[in-house]
C-alpha positions as CSV (number, residue, x, y, z in Angstrom):
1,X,0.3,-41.4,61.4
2,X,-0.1,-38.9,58.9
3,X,-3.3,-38.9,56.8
4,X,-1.5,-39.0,53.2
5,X,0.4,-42.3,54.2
6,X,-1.7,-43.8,56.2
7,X,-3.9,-43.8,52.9
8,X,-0.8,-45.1,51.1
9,X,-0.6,-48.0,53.4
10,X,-4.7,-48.6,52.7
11,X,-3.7,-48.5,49.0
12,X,-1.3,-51.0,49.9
13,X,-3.2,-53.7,51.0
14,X,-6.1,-53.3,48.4
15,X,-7.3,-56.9,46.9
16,X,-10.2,-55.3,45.2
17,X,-9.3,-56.6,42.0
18,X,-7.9,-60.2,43.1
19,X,-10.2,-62.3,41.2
20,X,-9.8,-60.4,38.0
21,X,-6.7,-60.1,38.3
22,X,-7.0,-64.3,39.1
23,X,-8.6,-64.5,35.4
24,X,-6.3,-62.8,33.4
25,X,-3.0,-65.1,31.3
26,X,-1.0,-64.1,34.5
27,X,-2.6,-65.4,37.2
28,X,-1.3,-62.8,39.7
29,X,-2.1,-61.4,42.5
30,X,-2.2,-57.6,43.4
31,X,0.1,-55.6,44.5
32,X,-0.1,-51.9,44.3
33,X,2.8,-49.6,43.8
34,X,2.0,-46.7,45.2
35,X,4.6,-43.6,45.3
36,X,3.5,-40.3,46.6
37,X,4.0,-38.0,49.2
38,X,2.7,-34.7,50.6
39,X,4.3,-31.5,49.2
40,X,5.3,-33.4,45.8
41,X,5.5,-30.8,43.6
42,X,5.5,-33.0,39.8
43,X,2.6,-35.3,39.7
44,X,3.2,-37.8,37.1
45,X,0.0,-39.7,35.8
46,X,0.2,-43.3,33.5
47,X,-1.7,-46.1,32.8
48,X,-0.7,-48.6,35.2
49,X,2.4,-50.5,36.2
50,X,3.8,-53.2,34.1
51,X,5.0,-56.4,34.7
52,X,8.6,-55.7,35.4
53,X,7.1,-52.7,38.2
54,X,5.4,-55.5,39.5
55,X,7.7,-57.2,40.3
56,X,10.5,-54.4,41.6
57,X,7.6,-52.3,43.5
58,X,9.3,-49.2,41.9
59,X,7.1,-47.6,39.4
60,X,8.9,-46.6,36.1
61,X,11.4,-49.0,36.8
62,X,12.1,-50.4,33.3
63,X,13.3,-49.2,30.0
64,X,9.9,-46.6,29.9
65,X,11.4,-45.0,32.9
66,X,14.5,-44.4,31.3
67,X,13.1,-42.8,28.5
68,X,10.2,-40.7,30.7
69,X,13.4,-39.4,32.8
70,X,15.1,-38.6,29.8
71,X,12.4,-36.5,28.6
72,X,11.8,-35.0,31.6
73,X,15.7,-34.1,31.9
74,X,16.0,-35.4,35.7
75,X,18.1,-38.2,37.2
76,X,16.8,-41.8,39.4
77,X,17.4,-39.4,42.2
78,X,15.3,-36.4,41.4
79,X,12.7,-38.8,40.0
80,X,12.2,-41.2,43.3
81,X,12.5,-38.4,46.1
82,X,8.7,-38.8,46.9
83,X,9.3,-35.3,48.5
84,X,9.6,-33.6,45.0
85,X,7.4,-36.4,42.4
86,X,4.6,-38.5,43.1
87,X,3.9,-41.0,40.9
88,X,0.0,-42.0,40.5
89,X,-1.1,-44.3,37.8
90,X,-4.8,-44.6,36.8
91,X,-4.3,-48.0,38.3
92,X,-2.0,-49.1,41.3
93,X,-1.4,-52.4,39.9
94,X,-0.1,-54.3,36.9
95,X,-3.5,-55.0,35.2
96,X,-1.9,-58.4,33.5
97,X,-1.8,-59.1,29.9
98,X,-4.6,-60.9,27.7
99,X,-4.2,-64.3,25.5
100,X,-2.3,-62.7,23.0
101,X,0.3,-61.4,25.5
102,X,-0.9,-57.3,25.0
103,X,-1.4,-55.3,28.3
104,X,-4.8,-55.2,29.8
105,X,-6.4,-51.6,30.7
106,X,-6.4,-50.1,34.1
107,X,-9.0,-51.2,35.7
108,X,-11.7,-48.5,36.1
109,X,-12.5,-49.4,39.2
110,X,-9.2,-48.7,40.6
111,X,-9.6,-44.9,40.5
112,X,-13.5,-44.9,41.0
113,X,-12.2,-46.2,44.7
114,X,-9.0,-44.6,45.0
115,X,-8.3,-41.4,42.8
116,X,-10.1,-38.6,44.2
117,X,-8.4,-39.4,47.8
118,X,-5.2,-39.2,46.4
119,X,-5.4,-36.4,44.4
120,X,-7.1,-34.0,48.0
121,X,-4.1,-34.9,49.4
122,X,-1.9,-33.5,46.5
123,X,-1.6,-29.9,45.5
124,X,0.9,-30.3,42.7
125,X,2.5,-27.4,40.4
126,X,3.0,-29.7,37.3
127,X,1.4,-32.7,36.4
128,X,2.1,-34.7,33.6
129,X,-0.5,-36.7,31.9
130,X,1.1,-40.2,30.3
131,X,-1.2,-41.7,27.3
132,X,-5.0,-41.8,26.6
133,X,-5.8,-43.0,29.8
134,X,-4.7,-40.3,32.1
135,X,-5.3,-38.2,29.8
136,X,-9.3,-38.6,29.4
137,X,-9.7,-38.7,32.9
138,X,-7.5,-35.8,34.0
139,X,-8.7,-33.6,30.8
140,X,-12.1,-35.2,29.9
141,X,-10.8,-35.5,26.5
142,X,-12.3,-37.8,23.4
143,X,-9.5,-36.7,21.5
144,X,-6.8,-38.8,21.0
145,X,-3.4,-39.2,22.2
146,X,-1.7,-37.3,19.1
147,X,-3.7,-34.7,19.0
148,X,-4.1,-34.1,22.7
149,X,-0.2,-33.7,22.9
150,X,0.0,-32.0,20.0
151,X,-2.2,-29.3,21.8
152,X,-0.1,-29.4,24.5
153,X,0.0,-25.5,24.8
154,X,-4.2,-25.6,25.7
155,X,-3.1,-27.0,29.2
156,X,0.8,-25.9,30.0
157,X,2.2,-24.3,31.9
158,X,0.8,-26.6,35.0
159,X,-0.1,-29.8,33.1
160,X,2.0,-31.9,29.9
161,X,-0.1,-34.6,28.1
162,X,2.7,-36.9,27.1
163,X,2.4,-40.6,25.0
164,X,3.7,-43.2,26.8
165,X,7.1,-43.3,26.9
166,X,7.3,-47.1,25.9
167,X,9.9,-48.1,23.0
168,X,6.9,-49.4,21.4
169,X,6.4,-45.9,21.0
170,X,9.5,-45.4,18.7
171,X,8.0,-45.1,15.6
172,X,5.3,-42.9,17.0
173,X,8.3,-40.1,17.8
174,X,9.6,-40.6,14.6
175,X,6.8,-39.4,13.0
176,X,5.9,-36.4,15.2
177,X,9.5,-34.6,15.7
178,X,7.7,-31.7,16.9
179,X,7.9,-33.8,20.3
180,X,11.3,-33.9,20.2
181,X,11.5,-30.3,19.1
182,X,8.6,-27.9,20.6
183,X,7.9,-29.8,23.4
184,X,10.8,-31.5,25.5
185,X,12.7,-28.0,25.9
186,X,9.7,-26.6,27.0
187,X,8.4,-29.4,29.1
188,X,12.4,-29.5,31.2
189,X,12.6,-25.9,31.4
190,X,9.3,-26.2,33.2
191,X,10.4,-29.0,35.0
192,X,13.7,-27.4,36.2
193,X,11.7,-24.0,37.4
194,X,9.8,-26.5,39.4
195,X,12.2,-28.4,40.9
196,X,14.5,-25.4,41.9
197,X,12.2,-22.7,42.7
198,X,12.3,-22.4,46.6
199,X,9.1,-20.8,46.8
């Protein structure tokens, strides 16, 4: 079996986080989305999957998705052939949400185990860091999210720091249209060279 999904299928069956997850309003169990593959060639870093991933097993598969494809200018076909983008969140699983209903973080714990294996296994040409999260870790950044995208050019051409593509986030893009702007046309031209170059 080949190393990268035979540590996909470990990922799989993880239950590290069963009794926190036990705690939380949800009550859930785990269960990990994972989504990679060797030779990807977009790695696309968020937080963690939400409850509507959860329960599909397809990671982005919601209204955040929509946008986050949007922005990158690819389709749902580009997007889920493993073979071109691997999708790694800084926690496999849907964390749950607290008393008042807002998302719980990723779990640290989560990439302390399981990050660094991932990642050997991945050598990709564009990586796209997805809120404060990923972007601390990746970047070891206190900065942040606004001002970390805003500096965008510090880390391009090979890696994007992005906000989170949620609609919550609607308000956020209306007040920094330099986004929309500077960095989208940028960010799919990149995207496009990546995709298509046959080297």
């Amino acid at each position: 079996m080949p190393r990268v999904q035979d540590l996909s299928d470990r990922i799989s069956r993880c239950r590290i986080c069963a009794d926190r997850f036990a705690a939380t309003a949800t009550r859930h169990a785990p269960r990990p989305v994972t989504w990679f593959a060797s030779g990807a060639r977009i790695l696309v870093v968020g937080q963690a999957p939400g409850a509507r991933v959860h329960a599909s097993g397809i990671p982005f598969d919601d209204r955040s998705g929509e946008r986050l494809r949007d922005w990158m200018g690819v389709g749902r076909a580009q997007f889920y052939d493993r073979s071109r983008v691997a999708v790694v969140p800084m926690a496999f699983c849907f964390p749950g949400y607290d008393a008042k209903g807002a998302d719980l973080p990723p779990p640290r714990v989560c990439a302390d185990t399981w990050r660094a294996q991932v990642l050997a296994l991945l050598q990709p040409r564009l990586t796209l860091l997805i809120g404060g999260h990923a972007q601390r870790w990746h970047l070891g950044t206190r900065a942040g999210v606004t001002e970390t995208v805003a500096n965008w050019r510090d880390h391009a051409p090979r890696v994007f720091p992005l906000p989170h593509p949620s609609w919550r986030n609607t308000g956020w893009l209306k007040r920094n249209p330099w986004f929309a702007e500077d960095l989208l046309p940028v960010l799919r031209a990149r995207i496009d060279e990546v995709l298509n170059d046959p080297a």
